[in-house]
C-alpha positions in Angstrom: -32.4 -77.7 -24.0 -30.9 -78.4 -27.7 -30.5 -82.1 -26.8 -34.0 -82.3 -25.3 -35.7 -80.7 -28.5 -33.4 -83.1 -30.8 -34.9 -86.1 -28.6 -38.5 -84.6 -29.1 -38.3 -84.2 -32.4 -36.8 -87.8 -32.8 -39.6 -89.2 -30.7 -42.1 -87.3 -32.7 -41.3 -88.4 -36.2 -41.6 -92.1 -34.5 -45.0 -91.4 -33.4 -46.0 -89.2 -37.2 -44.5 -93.0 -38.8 -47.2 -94.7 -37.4 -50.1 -92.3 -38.5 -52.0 -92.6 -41.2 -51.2 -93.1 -44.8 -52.7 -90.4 -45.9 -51.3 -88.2 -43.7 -48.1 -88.6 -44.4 -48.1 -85.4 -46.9 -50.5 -82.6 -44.3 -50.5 -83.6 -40.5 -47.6 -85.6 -40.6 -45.7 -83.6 -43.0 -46.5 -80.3 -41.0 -45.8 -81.8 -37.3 -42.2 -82.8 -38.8 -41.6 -79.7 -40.4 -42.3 -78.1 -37.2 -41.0 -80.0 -34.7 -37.3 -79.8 -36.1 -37.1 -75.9 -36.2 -37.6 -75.9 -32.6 -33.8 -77.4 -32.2 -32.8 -75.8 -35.5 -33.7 -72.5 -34.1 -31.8 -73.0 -31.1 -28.6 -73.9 -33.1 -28.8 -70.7 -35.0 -29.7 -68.8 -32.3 -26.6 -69.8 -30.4 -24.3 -69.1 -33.0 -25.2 -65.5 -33.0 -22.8 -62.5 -31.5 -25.3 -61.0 -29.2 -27.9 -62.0 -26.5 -30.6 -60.3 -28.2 -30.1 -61.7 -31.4 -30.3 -65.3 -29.7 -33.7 -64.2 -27.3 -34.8 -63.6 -31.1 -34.5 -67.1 -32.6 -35.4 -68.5 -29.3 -38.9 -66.7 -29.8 -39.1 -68.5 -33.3 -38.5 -71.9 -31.1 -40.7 -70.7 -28.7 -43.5 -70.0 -31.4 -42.7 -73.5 -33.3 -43.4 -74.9 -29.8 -46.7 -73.7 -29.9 -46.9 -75.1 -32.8 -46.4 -78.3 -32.1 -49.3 -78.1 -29.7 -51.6 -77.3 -31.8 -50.8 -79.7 -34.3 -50.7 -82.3 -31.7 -53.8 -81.7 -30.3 -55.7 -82.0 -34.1 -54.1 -85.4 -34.1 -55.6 -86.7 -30.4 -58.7 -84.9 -31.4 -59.3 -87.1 -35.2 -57.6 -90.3 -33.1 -54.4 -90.5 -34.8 -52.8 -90.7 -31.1 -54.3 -91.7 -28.3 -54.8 -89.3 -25.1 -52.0 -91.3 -23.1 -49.7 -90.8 -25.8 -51.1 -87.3 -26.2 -50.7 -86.6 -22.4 -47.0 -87.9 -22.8 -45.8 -85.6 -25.6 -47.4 -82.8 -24.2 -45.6 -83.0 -21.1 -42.5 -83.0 -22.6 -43.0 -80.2 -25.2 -44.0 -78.4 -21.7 -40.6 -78.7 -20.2 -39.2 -77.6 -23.1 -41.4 -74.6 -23.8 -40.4 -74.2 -19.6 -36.4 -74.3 -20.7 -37.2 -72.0 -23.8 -38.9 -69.3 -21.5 -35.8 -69.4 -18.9 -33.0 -69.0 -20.9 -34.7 -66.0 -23.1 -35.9 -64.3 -19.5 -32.2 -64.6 -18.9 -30.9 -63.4 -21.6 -33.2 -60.0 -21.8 -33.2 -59.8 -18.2 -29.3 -60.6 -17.0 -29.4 -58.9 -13.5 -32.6 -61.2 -12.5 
């Protein structure tokens, strides 16, 4: 899950390099910002002494995730991606959102 939010967040600062100039300091500048604390809240998270406290920073990754959608749609809708692309980078923020839920169901819910 922390390697596949590492890759996304590589993949999405490749796809923010090719938007707009004038984006680079709002959309693209947000969507980086972002993007990374999904990973960087996992790597906290998991150095923490107790389930709990992990669930917590996973609900910050969670949230970042979230995000990311947002910010991603605003960018299809003004035509700074296109839908395919779009489509594509929703689908994998998906899975991870899908890995994010798991593990924290897991982690407050151990006898599941």
């Amino acid at each position: 899950m922390w390697q596949d939010s590492v890759d996304y967040a590589t993949y999405v600062y490749e796809v923010t390099g090719r938007m707009p100039w004038f984006e680079k300091k709002g959309l693209c500048d947000q969507l980086q910002r972002v993007v990374g604390s999904i990973s960087s809240n996992i790597a906290e998270g998991a150095a923490k002494p107790s389930d709990a406290e992990f669930a917590h920073f996973l609900d910050h990754s969670l949230g970042s995730a979230f995000e990311v959608e947002t910010q991603l749609l605003i960018s299809r809708n003004v035509n700074y991606i296109a839908q395919e692309l779009y489509q594509d980078l929703h689908a994998k923020l998906a899975e991870i959102e899908k890995q994010l839920h798991g593990l924290i169901n897991t982690l407050r819910n151990p006898k599941n």
